[in-house]
N, C-alpha and C positions, 0 to 999 in steps of 0.2 A: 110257104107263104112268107111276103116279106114286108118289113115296115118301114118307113119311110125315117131317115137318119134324124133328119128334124123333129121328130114325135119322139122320138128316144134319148133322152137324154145321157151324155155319157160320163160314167162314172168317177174316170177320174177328172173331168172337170168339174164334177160337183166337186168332189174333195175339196179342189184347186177353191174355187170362189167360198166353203165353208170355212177355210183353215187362211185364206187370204184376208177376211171380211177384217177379224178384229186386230192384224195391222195396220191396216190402214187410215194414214193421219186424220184427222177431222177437225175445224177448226183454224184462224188464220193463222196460229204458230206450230201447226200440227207437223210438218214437212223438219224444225228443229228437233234435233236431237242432241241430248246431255251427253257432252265432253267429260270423260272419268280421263281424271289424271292419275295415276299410279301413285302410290304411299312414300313408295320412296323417291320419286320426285319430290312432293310436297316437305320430305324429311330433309331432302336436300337443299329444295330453296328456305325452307324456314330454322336450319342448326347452319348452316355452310353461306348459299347466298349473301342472306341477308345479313346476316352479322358480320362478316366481312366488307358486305358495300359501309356498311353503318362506322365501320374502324375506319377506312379508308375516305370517307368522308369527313367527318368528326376531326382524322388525323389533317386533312385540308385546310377545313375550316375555321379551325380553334383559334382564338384571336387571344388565348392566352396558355401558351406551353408554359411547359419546367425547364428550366437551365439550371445545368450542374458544374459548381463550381470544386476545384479538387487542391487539397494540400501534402503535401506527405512532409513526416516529423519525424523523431527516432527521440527514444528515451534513454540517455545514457549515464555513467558514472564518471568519477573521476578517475577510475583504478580503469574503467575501461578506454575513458579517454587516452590515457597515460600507456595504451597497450596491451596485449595479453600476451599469456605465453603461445607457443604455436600448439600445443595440446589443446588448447581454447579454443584456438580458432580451427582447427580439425575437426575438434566434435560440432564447433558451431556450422561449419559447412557442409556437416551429416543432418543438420536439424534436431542437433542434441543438446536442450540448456545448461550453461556452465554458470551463470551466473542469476542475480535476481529481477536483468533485463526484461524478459518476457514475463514474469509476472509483474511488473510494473508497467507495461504493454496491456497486459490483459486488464489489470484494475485500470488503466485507463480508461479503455474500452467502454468495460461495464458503468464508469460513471458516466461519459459523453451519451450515453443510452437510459440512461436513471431517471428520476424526474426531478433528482438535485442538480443536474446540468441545465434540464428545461427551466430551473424556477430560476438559475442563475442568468439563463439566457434571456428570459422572459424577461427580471428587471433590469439585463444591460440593451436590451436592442428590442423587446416588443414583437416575438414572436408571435401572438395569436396577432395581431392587429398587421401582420406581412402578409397570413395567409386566409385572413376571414373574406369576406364582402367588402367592396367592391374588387378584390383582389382576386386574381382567378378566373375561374370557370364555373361552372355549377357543379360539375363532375370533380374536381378536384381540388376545390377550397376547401379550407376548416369551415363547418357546420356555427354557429353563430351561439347555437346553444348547447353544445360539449361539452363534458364535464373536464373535468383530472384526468380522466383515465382516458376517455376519446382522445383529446388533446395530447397525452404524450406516446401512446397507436397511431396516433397523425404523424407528431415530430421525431417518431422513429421509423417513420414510412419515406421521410424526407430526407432522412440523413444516412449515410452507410461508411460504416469502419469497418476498414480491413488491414488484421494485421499480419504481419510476416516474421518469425522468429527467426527464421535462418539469415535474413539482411537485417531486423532486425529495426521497421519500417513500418507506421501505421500512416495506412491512407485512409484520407477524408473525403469523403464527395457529399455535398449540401445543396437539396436543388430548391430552386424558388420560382417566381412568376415573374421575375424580372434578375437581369444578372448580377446589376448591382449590389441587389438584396443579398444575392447570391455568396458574392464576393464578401460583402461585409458579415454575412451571419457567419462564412467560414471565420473570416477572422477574427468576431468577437468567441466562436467553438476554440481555437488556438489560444487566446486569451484565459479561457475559463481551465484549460487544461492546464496551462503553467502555474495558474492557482493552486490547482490541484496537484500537480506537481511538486511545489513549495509546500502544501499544508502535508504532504504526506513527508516528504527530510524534515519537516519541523517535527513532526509527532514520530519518525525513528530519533532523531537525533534526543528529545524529548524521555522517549523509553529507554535509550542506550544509555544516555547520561545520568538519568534523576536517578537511579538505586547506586551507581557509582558515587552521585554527589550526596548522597544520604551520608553512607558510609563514608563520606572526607568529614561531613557535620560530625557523626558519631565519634570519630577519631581526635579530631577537636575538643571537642567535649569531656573527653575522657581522659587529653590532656593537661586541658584545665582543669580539673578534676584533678588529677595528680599535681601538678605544682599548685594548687591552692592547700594541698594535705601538707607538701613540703611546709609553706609559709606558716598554717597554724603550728604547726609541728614545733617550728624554731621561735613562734612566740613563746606558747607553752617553756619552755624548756629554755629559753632565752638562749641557748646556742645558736651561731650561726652555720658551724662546719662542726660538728662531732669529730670530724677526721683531723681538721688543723688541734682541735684542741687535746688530743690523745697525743699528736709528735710535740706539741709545746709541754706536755707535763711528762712526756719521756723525757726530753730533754731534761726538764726541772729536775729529774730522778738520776740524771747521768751526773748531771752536777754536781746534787747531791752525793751521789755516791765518791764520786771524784776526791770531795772536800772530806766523805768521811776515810777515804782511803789516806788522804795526808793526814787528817788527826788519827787516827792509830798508828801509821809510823811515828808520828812525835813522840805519839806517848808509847811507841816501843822503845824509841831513844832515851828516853827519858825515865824508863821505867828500868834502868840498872841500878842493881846496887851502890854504888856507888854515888848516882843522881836522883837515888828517891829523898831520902831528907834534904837535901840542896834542892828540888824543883815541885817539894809536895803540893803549894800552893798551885801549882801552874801543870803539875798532872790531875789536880783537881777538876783544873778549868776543865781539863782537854776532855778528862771523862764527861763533864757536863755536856761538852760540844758532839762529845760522841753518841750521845743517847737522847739530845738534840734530832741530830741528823738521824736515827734510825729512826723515831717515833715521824718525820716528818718524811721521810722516805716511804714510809708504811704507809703512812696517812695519804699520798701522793700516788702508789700503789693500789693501795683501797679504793682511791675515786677512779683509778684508769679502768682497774680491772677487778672490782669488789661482787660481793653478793646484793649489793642494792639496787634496784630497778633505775636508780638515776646516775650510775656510774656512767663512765666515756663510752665503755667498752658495749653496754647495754641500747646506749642513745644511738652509737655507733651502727648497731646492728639495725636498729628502726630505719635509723636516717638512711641507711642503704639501702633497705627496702623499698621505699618510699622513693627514694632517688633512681634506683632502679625499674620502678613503676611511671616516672618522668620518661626516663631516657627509653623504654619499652615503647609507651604510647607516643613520644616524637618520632621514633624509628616507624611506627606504627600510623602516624600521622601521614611521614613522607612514601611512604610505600601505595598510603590509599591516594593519596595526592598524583602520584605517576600511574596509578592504576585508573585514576578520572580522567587524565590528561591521554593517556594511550585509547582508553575508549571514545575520549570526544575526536580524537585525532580518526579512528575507525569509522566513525561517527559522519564525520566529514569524508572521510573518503571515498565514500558508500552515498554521498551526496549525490542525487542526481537531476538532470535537469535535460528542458526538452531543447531540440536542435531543431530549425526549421529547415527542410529540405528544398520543399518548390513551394509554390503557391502562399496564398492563395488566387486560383487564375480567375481572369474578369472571362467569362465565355460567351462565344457570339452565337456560338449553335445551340439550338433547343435541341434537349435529350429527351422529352418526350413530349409528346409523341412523336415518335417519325415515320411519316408516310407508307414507305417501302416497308421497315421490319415490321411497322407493329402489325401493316397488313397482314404481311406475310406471316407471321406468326399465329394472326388471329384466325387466318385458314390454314393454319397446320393444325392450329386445336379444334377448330369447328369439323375439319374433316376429321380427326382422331372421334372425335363425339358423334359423327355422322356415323364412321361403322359399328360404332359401339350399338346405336341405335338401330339399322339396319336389321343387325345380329339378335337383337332383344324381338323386333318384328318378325324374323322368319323362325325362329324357336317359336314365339307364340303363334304364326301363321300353319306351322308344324303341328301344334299341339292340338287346334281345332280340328286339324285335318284326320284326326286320327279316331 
């Protein structure tokens, strides 16, 4: 027995209209269907795309770049002026310091970078008032309300030293919103450095000198000091020379003695038998004269060279002292005097002073932004950070799946 196709319904088209039914759109937007973009699409236009259209735009439009204006200087001496030996300049073209050069390079440096260059800059040229409002950009002004410290994180964002010990050569680059600013703030920077320059040979020449010039005052001092001992010396004691007066009473005593050697020959002539009662009167005398001349011999003897603290012989010995305490401390005088003069003379040599090389240049091209690099740069880092991101997505797309 058999039934008609149409009374039967067949199976798998029921399925078909059961499992069809709730597809099917309904509704006037029923027929759209939701566009799924992939993650990492969306990764890529929002770290990659879009930040690079936004540089590359920005780099077009900016109606106020940086120009950077550039000087190079060298700090040198005089002993280096004047040359060096070739061992100098061997090690100096190994990059090996011979001299105080490169640290007078570096303390440069670090002061052009301090915020004593900024306060010096600030009252010679009005650094906040170059880079605040209306100056600029929004993006790349000084902030209106910075403090000290913003402000010199700004003015060291603007300015870059670079120095080189082997040439021996610090370059300046100064960039601003106009070039002229440029030019000139380089130049009042050059300015502040020769300052600096000068106030640091003042303060070696300062330290080199003042314990040398101490010691020329001490030696002075101690000069005077000894021929003022001379002067009271010779009041007291009313002597002028202890020395002249010891060969004037030798002499008195040569004399002496001279005169007593002719009266005892008379009175040995005289003293014969024959000529003593004939000349008794007159060997009287001569004895008187004889004993004259010793007692005054003695006495002349006694003050040269006696036991009394005021003899010749005694003042003698002082006054040399004393004199030799003179002539010590002049010798002592002139020794510190050439040892001041040898060190101001190092002093000076060791002077050093900056030389200007180039600049500083007026420049026509803006250094930032520019078009092309900062592009290109700002998708080299966007795509660096694109797989960085990627890699974080499929580790964690890994880690659900598991």
């Amino acid at each position: 027995m058999t039934y008609p196709e149409a009374d039967t319904p067949s199976p798998a088209r029921g399925n078909d209209q059961t499992e069809a039914a709730p597809d099917q759109p309904t509704g006037p937007f029923g027929r759209l269907r939701p566009i799924r973009i992939p993650i990492v699409r969306l990764l890529f236009i929002a770290i990659v795309l879009v930040p690079t259209v936004l540089a590359f735009v920005y780099a077009l439009t900016t109606n106020a770049p940086l120009y950077s204006s550039q000087a190079e200087f060298s700090v040198e001496d005089r002993q280096q002026g004047g040359g060096g030996s070739n061992l100098s300049g061997l090690a100096a073209s190994f990059g090996i310091a011979t001299g105080g050069e490169p640290n007078a390079m570096y303390s440069l440096r670090r002061f052009l970078m301090s915020p004593d260059a900024l306060r010096e800059l600030e009252k010679s040229y009005g650094f906040r008032d170059r880079f605040r409002a209306p100056n600029g950009d929004m993006f790349l002004r000084l902030d209106a309300t910075s403090d000290n410290d913003a402000t010199l994180l700004y003015y060291q964002n603007r300015i870059d030293v670079r120095t080189s010990a082997t040439e021996n050569i610090i370059t300046l680059n100064v960039q601003a919103f106009d070039p002229k600013v440029a030019h000139d703030m380089t130049e009042h920077l050059l300015v502040i450095s020769e300052n600096f320059i000068n106030r640091m040979n003042n303060r070696a020449l300062e330290d080199q000198v003042a314990f040398r010039e101490a010691q020329v005052a001490q030696a002075r001092d101690r000069l005077r000091r000894a021929q003022e001992a001379v002067t009271n010396w010779r009041h007291n004691n009313g002597v002028v020379d202890p020395g002249s007066q010891g060969k004037l009473i030798e002499g008195v005593i040569s004399g002496l003695e001279v005169e007593l050697s002719r009266v005892r020959a008379d009175l040995e002539q005289l003293s014969t038998p024959d000529n003593v009662i004939q000349f008794q009167p007159r060997i009287k005398v001569l004895h008187e004269r004889e004993a004259a001349l010793k007692a005054q011999i003695e006495q002349n003897r006694s003050q040269l060279a006696g036991r009394a603290h005021s003899t010749v012989t005694n003042q003698l010995a002082d006054y040399e002292s004393l004199q030799a305490d003179v002539q010590y401390a002049g010798k002592n005088l002139e020794m510190t005097m050439a040892t001041a003069e040898s060190a101001r003379q190092d002093a000076l040599q060791q002077h050093k002073y900056l030389i200007r090389i180039s600049g500083p240049t007026l420049p026509s091209d803006r250094s930032f932004p520019l078009p092309g690099f900062h592009t290109l740069l700002t998708l080299v880092a966007t795509l660096m950070l694109f797989g960085i991101a990627v890699l974080v997505h499929s580790i964690i797309r890994d880690y659900r799946s598991v």
